[in-house]
C-alpha positions, 0 to 999 in steps of 0.5 A, spaced: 980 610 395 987 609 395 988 609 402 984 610 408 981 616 409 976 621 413 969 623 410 965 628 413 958 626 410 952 632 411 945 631 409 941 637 408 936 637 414 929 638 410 926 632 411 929 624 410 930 624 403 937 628 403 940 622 408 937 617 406 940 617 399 947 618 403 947 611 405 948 607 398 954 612 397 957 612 405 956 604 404 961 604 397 965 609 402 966 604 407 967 598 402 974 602 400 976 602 408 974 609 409 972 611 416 966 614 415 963 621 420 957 624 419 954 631 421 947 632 422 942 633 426 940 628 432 934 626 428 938 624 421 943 620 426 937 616 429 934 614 422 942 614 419 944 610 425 940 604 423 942 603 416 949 604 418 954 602 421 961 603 424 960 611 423 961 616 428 956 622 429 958 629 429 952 633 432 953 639 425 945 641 424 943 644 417 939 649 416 932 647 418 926 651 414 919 652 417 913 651 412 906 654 412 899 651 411 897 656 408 902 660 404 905 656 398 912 653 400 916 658 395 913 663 398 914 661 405 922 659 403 922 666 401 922 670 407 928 665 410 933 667 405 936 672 410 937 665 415 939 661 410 944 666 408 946 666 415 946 659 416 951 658 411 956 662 414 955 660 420 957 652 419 962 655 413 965 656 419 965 651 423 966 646 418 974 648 419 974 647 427 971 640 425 976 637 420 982 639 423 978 635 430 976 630 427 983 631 422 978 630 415 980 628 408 973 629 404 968 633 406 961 630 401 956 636 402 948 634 400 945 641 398 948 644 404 952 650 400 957 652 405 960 646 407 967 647 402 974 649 406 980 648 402 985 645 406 980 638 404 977 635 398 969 638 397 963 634 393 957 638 392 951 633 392 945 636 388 940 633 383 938 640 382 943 645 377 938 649 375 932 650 381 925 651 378 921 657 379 914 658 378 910 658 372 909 666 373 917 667 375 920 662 370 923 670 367 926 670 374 930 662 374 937 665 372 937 668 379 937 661 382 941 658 377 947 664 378 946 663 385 947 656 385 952 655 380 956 660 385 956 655 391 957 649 386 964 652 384 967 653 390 967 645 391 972 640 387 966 636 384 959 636 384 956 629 384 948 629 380 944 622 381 941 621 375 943 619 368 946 622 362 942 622 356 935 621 354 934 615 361 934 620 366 930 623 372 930 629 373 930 633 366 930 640 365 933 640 373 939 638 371 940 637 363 937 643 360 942 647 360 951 646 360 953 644 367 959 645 371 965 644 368 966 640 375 959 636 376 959 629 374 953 624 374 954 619 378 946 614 377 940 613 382 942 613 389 938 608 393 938 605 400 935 599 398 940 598 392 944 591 393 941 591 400 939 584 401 938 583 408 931 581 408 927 577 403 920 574 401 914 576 404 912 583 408 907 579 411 901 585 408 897 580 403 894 584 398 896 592 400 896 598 397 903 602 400 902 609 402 910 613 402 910 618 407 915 622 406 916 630 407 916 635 413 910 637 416 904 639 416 904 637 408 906 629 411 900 629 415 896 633 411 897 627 405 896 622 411 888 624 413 886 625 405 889 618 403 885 615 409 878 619 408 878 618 401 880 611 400 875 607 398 870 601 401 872 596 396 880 598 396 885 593 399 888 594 406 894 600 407 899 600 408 902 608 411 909 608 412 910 614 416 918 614 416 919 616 423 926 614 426 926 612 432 920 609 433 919 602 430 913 598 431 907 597 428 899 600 429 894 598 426 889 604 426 883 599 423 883 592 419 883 597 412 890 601 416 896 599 418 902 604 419 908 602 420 912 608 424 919 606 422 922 600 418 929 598 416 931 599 409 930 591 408 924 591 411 922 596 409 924 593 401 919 588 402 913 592 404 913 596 398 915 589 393 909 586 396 904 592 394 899 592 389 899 599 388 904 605 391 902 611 392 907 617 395 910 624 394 914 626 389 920 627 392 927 625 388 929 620 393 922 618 394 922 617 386 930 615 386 928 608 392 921 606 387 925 607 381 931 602 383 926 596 386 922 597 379 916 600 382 912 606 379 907 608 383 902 614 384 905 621 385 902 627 388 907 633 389 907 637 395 902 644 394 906 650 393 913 645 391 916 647 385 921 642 384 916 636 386 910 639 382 915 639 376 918 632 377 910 628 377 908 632 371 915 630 368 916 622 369 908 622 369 909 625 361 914 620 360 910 614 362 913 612 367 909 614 373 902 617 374 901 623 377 895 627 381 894 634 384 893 633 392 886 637 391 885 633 386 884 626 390 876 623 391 874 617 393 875 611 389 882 614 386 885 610 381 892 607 384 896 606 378 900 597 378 907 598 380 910 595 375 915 599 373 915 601 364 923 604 365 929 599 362 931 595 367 938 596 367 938 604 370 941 600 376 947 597 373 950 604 368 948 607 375 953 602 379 958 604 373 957 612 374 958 612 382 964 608 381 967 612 375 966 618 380 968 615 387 975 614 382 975 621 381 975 624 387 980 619 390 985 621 384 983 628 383 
């Protein structure tokens, strides 16, 4: 950035994953002088505030789904379309009483598809052009990809965290078909990215990790399974519950120990240090394992079209294995974390996000 500026950063409020990899880009942010707001819910404040510093909290909450224990999660997403289309005009116009208070220079929008005005620059944040449908509604994609790419345009630009090419992660997500003519791959984004504030051991010998990650009840739903099924003779685990605000440690038995919340740099070290990682397969989730060159054990969310699709894709690849929750049995294999992919995805990532951070300041 040529000056210092104002960036309005929003997260979308669907679980953790969404802020979370709002960090790294706030960072390279922060490195050009830049004075950095965040709008968000009081929950995302709490986990974003101690990762971050020096920025100003903005209470902006997004658009919350409600998820069901029974029904499949498109299914139940799909009678809150209405809400959803509420909530965008709701904080569309909001969003401008916000920049001429707070006087914003660029708004960066993390999924929230009615955070553009056009007094200021907007970046849309999505890993997601075309938004995967069911197997038995595949016919009825078009409808996604036309709805999003009418968000998509209204902003200046449209970053995608992954890479171009053959190297990526998302794959037909974003990369089967021609993106917007304003979107750009900006690499993985990652918390724990040139984060070195703790190192060596995690003071867990010899553990297996389980990365919680998710709303409820599918987060606690994973939990009970991993630990009934887990067996006799597997090393300790290590839950990481991924609830801000709370930061100790609770060991449930001399085989559990959870850790409600942890800072990234320590939170770095618990999972370097594990045996074997097992997690959802969120795209944060995979984006976090992917730049500590961990691979891990994958078990999308049931009913969750885009997780079910990224496990059985990076699984194809080789690069994770993957296993349906009803699946899970006692003495479940965990795969080594040792990571197949080539080691340099975190450097071209580097190199993209600052070639788009480039672009946005001279755009």
């Amino acid at each position: 950035m040529k000056a210092k500026r104002n960036i309005l950063i929003c997260p979308l409020e669907w679980g953790l994953g969404h802020a979370g990899r709002m960090i790294p880009l706030a960072r390279k942010l922060q490195e050009e002088d830049n004075a950095i707001f965040i709008g968000a819910s009081p929950g995302h404040q709490k986990f974003l505030g101690g990762e971050l510093k020096d920025v100003q909290f903005i209470d902006f909450d997004g658009f919350k789904p409600t998820y069901s224990r029974v029904l499949p999660q498109y299914v139940a997403l799909l009678f809150q379309i209405p809400c959803l289309l509420f909530h965008i005009i709701k904080e569309h116009r909001r969003l401008g009483k916000i920049i001429n208070k707070y006087h914003i220079d660029i708004v960066i929008s993390d999924n929230r598809f009615g955070l553009w005005n056009r007094k200021v620059k907007t970046v849309y944040v999505t890993h997601q052009i075309c938004i995967p449908f069911p197997e038995k509604l595949r016919f009825l994609e078009w409808t996604g990809v036309c709805f999003h790419r009418f968000f998509i345009r209204k902003y200046d630009l449209c970053f995608i965290p992954d890479l171009p090419g053959e190297i990526n992660l998302t794959g037909r997500l974003s990369h089967s078909l021609k993106i917007p003519e304003n979107a750009r791959y900006i690499g993985i984004l990652s918390r724990f990215t040139d984060n070195n504030d703790i190192t060596g051991s995690s003071g867990v010998p010899d553990h297996n990790t389980l990365f919680l990650s998710g709303p409820e009840p599918q987060r606690s739903i994973l939990r009970n399974i991993i630990t009934a099924v887990q067996g006799k003779n597997a090393p300790p685990l290590v839950i990481l519950e991924g609830r801000p605000g709370i930061h100790d440690k609770k060991t449930d038995s001399g085989e559990i120990i959870t850790f409600n919340h942890l800072p990234a740099g320590e939170m770095k070290s618990i999972i370097q240090g594990s045996k074997g990682i097992i997690a959802r397969a969120g795209y944060t989730s995979i984006m976090e394992l992917v730049s500590l060159n961990c691979s891990a054990l994958l078990i999308p969310t049931p009913g969750q079209t885009e997780q079910e699709y990224l496990a059985g894709y990076l699984s194809e690849k080789g690069w994770f294995k993957a296993i349906r929750q009803k699946d899970l049995k006692e003495g479940f294999s965990i795969p080594l974390k040792n990571a197949p992919w080539p080691a340099d995805i975190s450097e071209k990532s580097r190199a993209l996000l600052k070639s788009s951070l480039k672009e946005l300041s001279d755009k």
